[in-house]
C-alpha positions as CSV (number, residue, x, y, z in Angstrom):
1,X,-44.6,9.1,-33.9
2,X,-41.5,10.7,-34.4
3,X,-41.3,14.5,-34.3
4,X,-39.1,16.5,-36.9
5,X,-38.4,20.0,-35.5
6,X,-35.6,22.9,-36.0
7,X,-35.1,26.6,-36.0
8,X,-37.3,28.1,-39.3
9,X,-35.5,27.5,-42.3
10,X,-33.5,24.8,-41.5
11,X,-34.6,22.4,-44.2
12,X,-37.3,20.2,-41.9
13,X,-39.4,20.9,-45.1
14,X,-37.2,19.7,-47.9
15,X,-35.5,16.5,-46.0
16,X,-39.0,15.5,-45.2
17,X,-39.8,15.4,-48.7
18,X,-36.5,13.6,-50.0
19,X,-36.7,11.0,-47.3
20,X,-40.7,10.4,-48.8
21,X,-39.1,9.7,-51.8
22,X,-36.1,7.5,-50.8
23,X,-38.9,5.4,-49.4
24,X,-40.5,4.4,-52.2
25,X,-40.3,1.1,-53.2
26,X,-39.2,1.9,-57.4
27,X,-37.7,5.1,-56.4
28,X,-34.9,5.8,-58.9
29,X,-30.9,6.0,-57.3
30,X,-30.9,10.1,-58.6
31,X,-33.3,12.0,-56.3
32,X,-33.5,14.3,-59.1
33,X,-33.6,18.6,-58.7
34,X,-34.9,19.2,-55.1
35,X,-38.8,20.3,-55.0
36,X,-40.0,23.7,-54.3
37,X,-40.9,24.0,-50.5
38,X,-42.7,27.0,-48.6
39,X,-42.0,27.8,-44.8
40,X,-43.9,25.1,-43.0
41,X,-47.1,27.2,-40.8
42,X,-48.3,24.5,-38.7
43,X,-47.3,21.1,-38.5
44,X,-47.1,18.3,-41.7
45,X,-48.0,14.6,-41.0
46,X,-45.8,12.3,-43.4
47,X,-46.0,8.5,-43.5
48,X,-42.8,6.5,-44.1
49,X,-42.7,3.2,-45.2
50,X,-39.4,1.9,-44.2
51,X,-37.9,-1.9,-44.6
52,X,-39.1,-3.1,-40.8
53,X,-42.1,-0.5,-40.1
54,X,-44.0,2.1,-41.2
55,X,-43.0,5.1,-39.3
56,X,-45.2,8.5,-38.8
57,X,-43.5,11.5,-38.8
58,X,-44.4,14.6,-37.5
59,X,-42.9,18.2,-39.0
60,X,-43.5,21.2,-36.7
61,X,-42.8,24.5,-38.1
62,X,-39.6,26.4,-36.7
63,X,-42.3,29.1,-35.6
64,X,-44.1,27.0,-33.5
65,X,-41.0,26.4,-31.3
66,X,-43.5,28.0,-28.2
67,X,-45.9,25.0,-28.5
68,X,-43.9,22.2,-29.7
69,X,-44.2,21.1,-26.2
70,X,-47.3,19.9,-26.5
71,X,-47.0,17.3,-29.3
72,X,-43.9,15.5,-27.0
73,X,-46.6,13.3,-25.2
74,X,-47.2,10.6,-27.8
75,X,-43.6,10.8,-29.5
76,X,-40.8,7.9,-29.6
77,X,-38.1,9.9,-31.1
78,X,-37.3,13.3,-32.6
79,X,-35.4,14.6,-35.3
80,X,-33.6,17.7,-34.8
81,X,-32.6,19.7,-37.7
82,X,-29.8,22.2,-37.9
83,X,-28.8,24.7,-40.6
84,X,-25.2,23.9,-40.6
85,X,-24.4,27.1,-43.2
86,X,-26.2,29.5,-40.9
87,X,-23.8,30.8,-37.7
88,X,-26.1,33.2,-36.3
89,X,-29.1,30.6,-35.5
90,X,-26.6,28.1,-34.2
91,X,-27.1,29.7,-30.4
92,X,-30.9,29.2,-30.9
93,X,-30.9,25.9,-32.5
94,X,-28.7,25.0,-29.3
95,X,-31.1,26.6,-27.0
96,X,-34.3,24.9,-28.3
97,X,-32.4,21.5,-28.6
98,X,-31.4,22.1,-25.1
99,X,-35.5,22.6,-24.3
100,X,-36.2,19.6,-25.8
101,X,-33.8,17.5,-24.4
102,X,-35.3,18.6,-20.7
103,X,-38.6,17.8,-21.3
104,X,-40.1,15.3,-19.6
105,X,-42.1,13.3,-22.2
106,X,-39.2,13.2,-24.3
107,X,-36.9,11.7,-21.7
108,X,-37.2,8.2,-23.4
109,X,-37.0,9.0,-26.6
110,X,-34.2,8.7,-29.3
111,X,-32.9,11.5,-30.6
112,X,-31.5,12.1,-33.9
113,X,-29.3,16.0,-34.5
114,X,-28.8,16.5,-38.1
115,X,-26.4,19.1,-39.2
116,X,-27.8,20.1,-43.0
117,X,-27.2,22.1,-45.4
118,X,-23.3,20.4,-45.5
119,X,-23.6,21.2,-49.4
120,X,-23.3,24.6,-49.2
121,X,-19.6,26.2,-49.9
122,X,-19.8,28.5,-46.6
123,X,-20.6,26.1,-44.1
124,X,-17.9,25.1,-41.0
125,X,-16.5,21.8,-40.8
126,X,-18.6,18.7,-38.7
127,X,-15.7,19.4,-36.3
128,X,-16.1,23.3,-35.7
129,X,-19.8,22.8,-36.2
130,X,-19.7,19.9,-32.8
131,X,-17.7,22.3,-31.4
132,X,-20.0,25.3,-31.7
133,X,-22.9,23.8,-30.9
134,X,-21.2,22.3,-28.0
135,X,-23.2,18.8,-28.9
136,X,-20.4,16.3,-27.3
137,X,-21.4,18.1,-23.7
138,X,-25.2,17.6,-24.6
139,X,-24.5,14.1,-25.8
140,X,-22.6,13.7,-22.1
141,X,-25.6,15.5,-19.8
142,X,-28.8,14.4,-22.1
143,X,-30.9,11.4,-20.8
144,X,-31.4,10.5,-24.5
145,X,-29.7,8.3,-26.5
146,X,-28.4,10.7,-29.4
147,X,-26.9,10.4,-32.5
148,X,-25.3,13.0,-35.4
149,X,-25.1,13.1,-38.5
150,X,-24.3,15.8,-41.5
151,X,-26.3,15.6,-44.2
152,X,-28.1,17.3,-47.3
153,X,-31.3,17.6,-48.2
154,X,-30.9,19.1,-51.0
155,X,-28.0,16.8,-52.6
156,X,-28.9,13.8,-50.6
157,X,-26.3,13.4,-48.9
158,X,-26.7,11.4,-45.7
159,X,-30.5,10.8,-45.7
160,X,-29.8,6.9,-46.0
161,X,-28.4,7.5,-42.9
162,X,-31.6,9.0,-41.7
163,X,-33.4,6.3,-42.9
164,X,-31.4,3.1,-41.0
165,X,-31.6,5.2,-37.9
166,X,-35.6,5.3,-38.0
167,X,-35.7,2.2,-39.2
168,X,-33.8,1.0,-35.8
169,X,-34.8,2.8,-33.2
170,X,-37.4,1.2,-30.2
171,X,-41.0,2.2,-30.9
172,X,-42.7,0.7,-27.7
């Protein structure tokens, strides 16, 4: 199980969807316009068939940042989503990466920070948006094994990327 979780409105939602369709076996190279999404109120199960496994991914709503503790237990790895065009939730999205990162079930587990959104005009550079978030001192202090990327869910920018790295991380 890997869990996909972010600040509300982050794009958990939409890169979900995208990387459901990069899966697919006759999927065509163009991802095509992006589909309509709605704020995610609960938690979405998605299945992911990727070239060495079939992966399960779990999607908890930004809003249930309060309970996400209790879907750690069973998860391998987590996908952390930031909204790299939005500076004023950049202090929580550290805060609650920071929370996840000290919990205890989730001191093995592989951990994947994507900085989204990397499409739009008025975001910061990967450098100022590291620097911000202060990720290569998380990197340094975290138990995890953690890796970055920028990407776009909307363009598609990067979710390859997202792809490779589920496909080869542990499971056991």
């Amino acid at each position: 199980m890997c869990l996909l979780l972010g600040t509300t409105g982050v794009g958990k939602t939409l890169l979900l969807k995208r990387l459901q369709k990069l899966c697919q076996r006759d999927v065509p190279t163009e991802l095509g316009e992006p589909p309509v999404t709605l704020p995610t109120v609960g938690t979405n199960l998605t299945d992911l068939t990727l070239k060495k496994k079939k992966m399960t991914v779990r999607e908890l709503g930004g809003c249930m940042g309060p309970i996400w503790h209790s879907y750690y237990k069973d998860c391998s790895s987590v996908i952390f989503v930031v909204d790299s065009a939005n500076i004023m939730q950049i202090s929580s999205s550290c805060i609650q990466l920071l929370s996840v990162l000290s919990a205890e079930p989730l001191q093995n587990a592989s951990v994947l920070v994507l900085f989204n959104k990397r499409d739009l005009p008025c975001t910061m550079s990967l450098v100022e948006m590291k620097a911000v978030f202060r990720i290569d001192d998380i990197i340094a202090s975290a138990p995890q094994k953690i890796t970055t990327f920028e990407v776009s869910a909307r363009s598609g920018h990067g979710l390859q990327h997202v792809l490779n790295w589920l496909d080869s991380i542990q499971t056991d």
